[in-house]
Backbone as a ProteinNet text record, in pm:
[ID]
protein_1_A
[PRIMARY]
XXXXXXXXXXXXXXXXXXXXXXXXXXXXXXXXXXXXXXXXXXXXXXXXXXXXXXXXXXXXXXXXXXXXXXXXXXXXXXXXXXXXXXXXXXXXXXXXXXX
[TERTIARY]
82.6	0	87.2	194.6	233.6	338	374	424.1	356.3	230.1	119.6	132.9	96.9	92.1	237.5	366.2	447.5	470	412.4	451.1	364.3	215.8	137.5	167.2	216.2	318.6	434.2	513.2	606.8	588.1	459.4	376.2	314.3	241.7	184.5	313.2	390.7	476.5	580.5	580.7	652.5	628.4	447.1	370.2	338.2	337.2	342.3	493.9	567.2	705.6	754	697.8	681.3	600.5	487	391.8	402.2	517.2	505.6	646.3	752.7	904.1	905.3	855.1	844.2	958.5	1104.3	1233.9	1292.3	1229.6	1373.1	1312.3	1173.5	1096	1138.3	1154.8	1217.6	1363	1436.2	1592.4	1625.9	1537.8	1533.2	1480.9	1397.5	1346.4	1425.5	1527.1	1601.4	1716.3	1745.4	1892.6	1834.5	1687.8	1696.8	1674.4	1656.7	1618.8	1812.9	1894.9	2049.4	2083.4	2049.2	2086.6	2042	1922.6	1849.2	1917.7	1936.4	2007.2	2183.2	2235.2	2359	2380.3	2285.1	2244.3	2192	2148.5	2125.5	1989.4	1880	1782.4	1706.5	1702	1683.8	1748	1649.9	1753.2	1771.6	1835.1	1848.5	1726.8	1637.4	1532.9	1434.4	1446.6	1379.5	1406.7	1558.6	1625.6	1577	1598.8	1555.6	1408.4	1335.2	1193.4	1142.5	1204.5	1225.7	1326.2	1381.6	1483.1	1377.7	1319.4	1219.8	1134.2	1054.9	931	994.2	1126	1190.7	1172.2	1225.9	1274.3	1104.8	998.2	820.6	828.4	817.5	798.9	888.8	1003.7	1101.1	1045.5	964.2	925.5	769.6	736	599.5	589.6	702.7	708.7	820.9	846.2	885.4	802.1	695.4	582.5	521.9	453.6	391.4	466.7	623.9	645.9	715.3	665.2	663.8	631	506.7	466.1	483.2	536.3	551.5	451	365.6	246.3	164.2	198.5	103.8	3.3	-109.8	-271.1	-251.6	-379.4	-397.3	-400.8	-446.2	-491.3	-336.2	-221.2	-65.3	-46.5	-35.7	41.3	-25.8	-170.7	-198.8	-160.4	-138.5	-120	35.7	122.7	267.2	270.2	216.7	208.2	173.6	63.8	6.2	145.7	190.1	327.3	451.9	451	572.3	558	379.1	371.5	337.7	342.4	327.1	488.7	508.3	691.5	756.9	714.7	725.9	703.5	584.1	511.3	561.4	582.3	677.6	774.1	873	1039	1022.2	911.7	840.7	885.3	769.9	741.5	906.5	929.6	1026	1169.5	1155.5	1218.4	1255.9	1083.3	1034.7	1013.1	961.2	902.9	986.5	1140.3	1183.6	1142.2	1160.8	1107.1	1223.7	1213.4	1275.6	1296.6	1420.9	1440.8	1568.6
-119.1	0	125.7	132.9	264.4	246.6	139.2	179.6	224	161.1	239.3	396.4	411	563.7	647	613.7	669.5	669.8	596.7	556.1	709.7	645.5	760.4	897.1	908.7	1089.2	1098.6	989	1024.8	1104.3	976.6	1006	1134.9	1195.2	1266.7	1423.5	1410.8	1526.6	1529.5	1412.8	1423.6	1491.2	1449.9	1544.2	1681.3	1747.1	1857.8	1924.3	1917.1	1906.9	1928.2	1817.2	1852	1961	1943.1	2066.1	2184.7	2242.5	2336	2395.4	2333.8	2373.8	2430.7	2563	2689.4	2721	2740.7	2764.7	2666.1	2537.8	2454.7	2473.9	2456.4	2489.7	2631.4	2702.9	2819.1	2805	2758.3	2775.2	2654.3	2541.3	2432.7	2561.5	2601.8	2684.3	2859.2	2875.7	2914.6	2861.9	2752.8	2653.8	2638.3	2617	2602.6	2731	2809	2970.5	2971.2	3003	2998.6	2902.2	2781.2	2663.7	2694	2763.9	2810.8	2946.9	3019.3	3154.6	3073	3047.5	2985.5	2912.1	2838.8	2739.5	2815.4	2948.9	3071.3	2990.6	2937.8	2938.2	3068.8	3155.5	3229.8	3384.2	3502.4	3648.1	3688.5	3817.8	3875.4	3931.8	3991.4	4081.2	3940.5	3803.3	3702	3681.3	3689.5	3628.5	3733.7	3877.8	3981.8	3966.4	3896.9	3932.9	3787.3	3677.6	3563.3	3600.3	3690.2	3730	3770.7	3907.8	3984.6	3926.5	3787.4	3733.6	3628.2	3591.2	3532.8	3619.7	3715	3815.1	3857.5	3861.9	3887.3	3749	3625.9	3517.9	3482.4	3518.7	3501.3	3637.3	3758.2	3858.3	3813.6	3734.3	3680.9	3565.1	3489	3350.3	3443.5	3562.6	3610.1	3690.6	3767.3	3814.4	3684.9	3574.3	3503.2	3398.7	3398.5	3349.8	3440.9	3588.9	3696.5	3615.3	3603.3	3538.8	3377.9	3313.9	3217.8	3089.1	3174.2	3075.1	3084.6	2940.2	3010.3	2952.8	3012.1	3006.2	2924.6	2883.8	2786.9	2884	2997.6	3099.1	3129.2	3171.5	3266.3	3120.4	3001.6	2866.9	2865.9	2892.6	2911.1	2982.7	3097.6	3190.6	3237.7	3133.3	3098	3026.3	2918.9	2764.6	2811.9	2911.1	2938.7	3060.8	3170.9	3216.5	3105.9	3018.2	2945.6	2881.4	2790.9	2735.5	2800.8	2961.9	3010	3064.9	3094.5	3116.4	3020.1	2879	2783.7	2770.3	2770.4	2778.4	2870	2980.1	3117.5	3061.5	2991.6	2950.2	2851.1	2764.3	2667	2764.8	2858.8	2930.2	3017.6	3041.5	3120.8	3045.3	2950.1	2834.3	2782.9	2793.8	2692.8	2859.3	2962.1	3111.4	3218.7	3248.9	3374	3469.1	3547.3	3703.7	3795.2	3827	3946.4	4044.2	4095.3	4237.9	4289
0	0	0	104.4	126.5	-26.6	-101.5	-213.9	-321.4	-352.3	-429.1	-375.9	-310.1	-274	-298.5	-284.9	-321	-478.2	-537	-680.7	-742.8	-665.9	-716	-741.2	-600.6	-544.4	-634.1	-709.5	-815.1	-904.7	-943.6	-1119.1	-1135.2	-1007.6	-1022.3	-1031	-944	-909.5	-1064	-1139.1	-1236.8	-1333.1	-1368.4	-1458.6	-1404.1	-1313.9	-1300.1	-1301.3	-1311.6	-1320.3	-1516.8	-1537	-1671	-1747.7	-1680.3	-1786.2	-1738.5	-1584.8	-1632.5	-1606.9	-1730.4	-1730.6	-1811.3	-1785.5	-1978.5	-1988.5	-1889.2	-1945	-1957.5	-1936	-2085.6	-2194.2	-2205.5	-2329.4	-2454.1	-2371.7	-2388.1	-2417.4	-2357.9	-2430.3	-2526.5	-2457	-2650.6	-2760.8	-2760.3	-2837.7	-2892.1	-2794.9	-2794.6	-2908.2	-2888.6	-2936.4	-3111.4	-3096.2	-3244.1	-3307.6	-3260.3	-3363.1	-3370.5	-3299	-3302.9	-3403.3	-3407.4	-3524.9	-3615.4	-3649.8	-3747.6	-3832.3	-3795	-3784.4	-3841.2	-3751.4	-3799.7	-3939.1	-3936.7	-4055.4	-4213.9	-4181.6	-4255.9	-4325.3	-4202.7	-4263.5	-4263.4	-4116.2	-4095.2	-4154.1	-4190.1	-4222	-4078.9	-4086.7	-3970.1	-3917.7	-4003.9	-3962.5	-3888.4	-3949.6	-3855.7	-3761	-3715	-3654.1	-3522.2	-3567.5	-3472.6	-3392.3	-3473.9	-3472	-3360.4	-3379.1	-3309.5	-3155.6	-3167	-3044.7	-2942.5	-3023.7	-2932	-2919.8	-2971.1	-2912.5	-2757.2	-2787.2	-2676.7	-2551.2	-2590.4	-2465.3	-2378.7	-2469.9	-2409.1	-2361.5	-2418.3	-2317.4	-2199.3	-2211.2	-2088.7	-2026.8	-2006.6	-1947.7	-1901.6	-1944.4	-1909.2	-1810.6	-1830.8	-1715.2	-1586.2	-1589.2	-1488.4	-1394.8	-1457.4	-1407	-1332.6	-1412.1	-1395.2	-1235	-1243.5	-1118.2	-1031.5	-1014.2	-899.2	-804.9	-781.4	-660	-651	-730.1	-711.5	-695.1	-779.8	-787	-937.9	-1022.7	-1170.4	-1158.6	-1190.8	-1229.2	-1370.7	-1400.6	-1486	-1633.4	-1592.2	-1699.3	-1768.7	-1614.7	-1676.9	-1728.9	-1712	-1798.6	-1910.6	-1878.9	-2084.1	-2144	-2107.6	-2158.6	-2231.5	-2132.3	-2124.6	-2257.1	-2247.1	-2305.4	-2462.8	-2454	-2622.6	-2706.3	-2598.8	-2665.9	-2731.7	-2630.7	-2680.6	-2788.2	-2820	-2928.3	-3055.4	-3046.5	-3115.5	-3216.5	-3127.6	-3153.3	-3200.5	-3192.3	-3221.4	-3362.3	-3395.6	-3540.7	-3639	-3574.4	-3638.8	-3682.1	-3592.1	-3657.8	-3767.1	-3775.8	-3877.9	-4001.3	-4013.1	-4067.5	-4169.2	-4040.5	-4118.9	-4173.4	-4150.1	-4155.2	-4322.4	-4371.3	-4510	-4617.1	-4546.8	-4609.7	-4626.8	-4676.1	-4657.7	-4702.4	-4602.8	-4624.1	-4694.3	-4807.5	-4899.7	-4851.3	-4803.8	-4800	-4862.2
[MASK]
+++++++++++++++++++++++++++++++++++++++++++++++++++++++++++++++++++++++++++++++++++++++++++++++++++

């Protein structure tokens, strides 16, 4: 019994642990806009434009852990920037922009 219950307290503390690590998420996401950029999939004006959406989500999961406590609302809200920034580097990835 008392190992059921510790197993449980793993599983459970693991998945919260996981869903809400927005700065590794963030500097994986980080590592590939740099590989990207290096790799000259990226221009500069992307590369810029991918910097500054970094720098609002790393300014948003710092607000969000002031108090040290995130609401379900700041992790969505976290969670939908990153996968958005995400989609962007897709984007700019396969689409160059002419200048």
């Amino acid at each position: 019994m008392k190992f059921a219950i510790t197993a449980l307290l793993i599983l459970l503390s693991a998945y919260n642990a996981h869903s809400q690590n927005f700065k590794a998420d963030l500097r994986k996401l980080n590592g590939q806009i740099e590989a990207a950029y290096k790799g000259r999939k990226l221009t500069a004006v992307e590369y810029g434009k991918l910097k500054r959406e970094q720098d609002m989500i790393q300014l948003a999961i710092d607000k969000a852990m002031a108090d040290d406590i995130l609401t379900p609302d700041e992790k969505n809200k976290i969670h939908s920037k990153i996968v958005r920034s995400r989609k962007r580097l897709g984007k700019y990835k396969t689409n160059r922009e002419i200048y």
